[in-house]
C-alpha positions as CSV (number, residue, x, y, z in Angstrom):
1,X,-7.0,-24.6,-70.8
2,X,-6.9,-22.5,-74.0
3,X,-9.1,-23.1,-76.5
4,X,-6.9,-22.4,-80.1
5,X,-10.9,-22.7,-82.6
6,X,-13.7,-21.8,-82.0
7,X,-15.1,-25.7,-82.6
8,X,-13.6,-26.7,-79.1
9,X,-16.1,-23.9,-77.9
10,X,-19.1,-25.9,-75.5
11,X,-21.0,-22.9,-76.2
12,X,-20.9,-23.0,-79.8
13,X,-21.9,-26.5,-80.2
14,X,-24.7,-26.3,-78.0
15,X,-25.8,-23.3,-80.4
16,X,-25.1,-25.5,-83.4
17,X,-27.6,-28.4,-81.7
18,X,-29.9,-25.5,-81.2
19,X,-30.1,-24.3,-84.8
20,X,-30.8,-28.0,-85.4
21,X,-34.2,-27.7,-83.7
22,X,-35.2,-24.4,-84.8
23,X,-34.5,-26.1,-88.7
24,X,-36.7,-28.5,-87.6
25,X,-39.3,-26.5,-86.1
26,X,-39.6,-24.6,-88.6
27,X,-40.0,-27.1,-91.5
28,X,-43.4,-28.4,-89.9
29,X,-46.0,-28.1,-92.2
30,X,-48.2,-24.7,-90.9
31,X,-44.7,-23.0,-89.7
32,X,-42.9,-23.6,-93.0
33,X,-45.6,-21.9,-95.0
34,X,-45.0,-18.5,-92.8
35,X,-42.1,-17.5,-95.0
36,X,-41.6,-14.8,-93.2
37,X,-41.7,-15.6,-89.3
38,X,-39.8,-18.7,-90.6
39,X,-36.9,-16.7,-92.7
40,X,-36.7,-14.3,-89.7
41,X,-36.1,-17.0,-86.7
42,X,-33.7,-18.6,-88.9
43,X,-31.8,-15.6,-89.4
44,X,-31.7,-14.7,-85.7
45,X,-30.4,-18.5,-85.2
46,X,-28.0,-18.4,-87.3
47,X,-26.6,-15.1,-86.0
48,X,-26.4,-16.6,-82.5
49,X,-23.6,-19.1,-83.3
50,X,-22.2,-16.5,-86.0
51,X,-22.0,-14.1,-83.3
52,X,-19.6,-16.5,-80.9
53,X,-17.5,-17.6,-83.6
54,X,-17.2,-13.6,-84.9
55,X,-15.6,-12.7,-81.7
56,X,-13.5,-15.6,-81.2
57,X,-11.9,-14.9,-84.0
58,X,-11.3,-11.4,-83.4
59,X,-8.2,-12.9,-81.1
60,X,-9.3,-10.3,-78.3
61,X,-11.0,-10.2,-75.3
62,X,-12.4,-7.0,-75.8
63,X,-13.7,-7.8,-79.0
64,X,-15.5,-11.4,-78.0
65,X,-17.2,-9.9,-75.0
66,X,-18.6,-7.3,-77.2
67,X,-19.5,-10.6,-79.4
68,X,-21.0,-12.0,-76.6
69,X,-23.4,-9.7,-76.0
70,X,-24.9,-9.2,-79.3
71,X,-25.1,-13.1,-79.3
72,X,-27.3,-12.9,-75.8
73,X,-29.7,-10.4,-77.8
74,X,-29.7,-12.3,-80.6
75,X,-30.9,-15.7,-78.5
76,X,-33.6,-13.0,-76.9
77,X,-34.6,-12.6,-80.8
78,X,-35.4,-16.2,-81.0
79,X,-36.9,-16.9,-78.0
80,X,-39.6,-13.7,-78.8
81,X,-40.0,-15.8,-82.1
82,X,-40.9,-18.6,-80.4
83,X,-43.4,-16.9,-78.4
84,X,-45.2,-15.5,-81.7
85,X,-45.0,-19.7,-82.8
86,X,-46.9,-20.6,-79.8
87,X,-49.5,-18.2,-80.0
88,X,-50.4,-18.5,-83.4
89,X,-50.4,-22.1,-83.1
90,X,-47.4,-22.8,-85.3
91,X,-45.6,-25.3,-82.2
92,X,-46.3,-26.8,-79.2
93,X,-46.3,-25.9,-75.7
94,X,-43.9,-28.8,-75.2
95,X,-41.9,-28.0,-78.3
96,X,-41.7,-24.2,-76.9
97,X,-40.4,-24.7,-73.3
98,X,-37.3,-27.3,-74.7
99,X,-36.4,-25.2,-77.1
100,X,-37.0,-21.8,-74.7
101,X,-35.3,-23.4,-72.1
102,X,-31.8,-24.6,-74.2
103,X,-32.2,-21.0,-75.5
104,X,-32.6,-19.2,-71.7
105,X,-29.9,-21.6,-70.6
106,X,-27.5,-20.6,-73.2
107,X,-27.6,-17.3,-72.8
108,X,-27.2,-17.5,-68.7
């Protein structure tokens, strides 16, 4: 099956529903003050979905793997993120592992 946009991508939507929760996440009262750790995970977010639909539309194989692989490290971004979150108290340990996890999973 070819895919012809980059909206019929699985992957990207589940990185859309992803960005979801780290807006979410991050508009909790304690995280939302932390302009920085907030602006940053945000940023790394956004450039995991960016980063699919970048080399899909480069129209070459070459050129989306390479795509790929900067997307994988930028979902590694977010995940460290999350770890600084937990520690300094800014989420949950149950908000962390959901939102690890999707992140793990979509990167496998």
């Amino acid at each position: 099956m070819k895919i012809n946009k980059f909206e019929d991508l699985p992957v990207w939507r589940i990185a859309l529903s992803i960005t979801k929760d780290i807006y979410d996440l991050t508009s909790q009262s304690r995280f939302s003050k932390d302009f920085s750790l907030r602006d940053q995970i945000r940023r790394a977010i956004i450039s995991v979905s960016s980063n699919i639909v970048e080399g899909f539309e480069k129209n070459n194989s070459n050129e989306f793997i390479r795509f790929l692989k900067i997307f994988k490290g930028s979902t590694g971004e977010v995940r460290n993120q999350l770890y600084i979150a937990l520690t300094v108290g800014y989420i949950t340990p149950g908000q962390f592992t959901k939102t690890n996890g999707e992140l793990d999973n979509l990167a496998s």
